[in-house]
C-alpha positions in Angstrom: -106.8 78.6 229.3 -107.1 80.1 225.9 -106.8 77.7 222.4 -103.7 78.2 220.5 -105.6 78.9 217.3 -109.0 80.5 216.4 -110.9 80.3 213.5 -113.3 83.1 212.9 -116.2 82.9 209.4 -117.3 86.5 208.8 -121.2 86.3 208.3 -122.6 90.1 207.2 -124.6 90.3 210.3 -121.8 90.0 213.2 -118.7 91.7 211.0 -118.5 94.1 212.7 -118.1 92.2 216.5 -116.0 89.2 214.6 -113.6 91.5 213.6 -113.3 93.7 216.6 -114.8 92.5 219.8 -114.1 88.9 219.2 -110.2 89.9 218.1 -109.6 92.3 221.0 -111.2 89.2 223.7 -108.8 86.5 221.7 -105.6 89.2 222.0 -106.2 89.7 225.5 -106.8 86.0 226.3 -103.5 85.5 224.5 -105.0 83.1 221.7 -101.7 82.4 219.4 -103.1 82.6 216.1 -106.3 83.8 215.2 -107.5 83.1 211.2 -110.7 85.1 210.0 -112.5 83.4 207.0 -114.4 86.0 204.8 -116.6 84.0 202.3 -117.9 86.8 200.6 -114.1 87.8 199.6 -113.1 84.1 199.4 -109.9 85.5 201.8 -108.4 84.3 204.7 -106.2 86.6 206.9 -104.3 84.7 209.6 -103.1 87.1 212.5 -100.2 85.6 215.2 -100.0 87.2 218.6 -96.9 89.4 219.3 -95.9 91.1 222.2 -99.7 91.1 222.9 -100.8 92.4 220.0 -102.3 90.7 217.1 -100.3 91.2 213.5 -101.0 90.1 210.2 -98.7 87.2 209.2 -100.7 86.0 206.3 -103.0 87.1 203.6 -104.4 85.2 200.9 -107.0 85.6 198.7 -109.2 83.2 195.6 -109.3 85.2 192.0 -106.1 86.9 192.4 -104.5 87.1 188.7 -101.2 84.8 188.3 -101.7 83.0 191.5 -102.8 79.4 191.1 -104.2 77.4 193.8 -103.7 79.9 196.5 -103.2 78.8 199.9 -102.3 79.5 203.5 -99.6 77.9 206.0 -99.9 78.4 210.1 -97.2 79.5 211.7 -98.5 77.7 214.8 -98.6 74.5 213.3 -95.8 74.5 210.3 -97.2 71.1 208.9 -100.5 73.0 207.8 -101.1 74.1 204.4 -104.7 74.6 202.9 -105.5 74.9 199.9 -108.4 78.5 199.5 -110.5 76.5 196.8 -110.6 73.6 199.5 -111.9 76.0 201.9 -114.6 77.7 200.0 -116.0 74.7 198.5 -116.5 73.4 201.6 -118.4 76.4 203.3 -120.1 77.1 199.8 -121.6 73.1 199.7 
């Protein structure tokens, strides 16, 4: 069967498939939540699965003015909540 939750890093040279061929093959599989990392951005955008089609349930961004510590919380698993900077740093090391 398909995972509950995907977790998708943009890299420039497969954006284009990562964003649409992966997400169409993870809607149709009926993958529950699908997150897509964008490091260049320093964004996350987590999508849940609806009536078989994805939607955007969450969008956070690093550098946003007023917003300290940004984060993001899965709707899948309500006990998660990650810090962006954690994130980054990591991939960024």
């Amino acid at each position: 069967g398909a995972p509950d939750l995907t977790i998708e890093i943009l890299s420039p040279t497969s954006q284009y498939r990562d964003l649409y061929q992966k997400k169409a093959i993870y809607e149709r599989a009926g993958v529950a939540e699908y997150w897509i990392l964008n490091p260049a951005m320093k964004s996350v955008d987590i999508l849940t699965l609806g009536n078989g089609a994805y939607r955007l349930y969450q969008e956070s961004a690093m550098d946003v003015p007023g917003v300290e510590n940004p984060g993001i919380d899965s709707l899948l698993l309500p006990d998660l909540h990650l810090e962006l900077g954690a994130i980054f740093s990591g991939l960024m090391d």
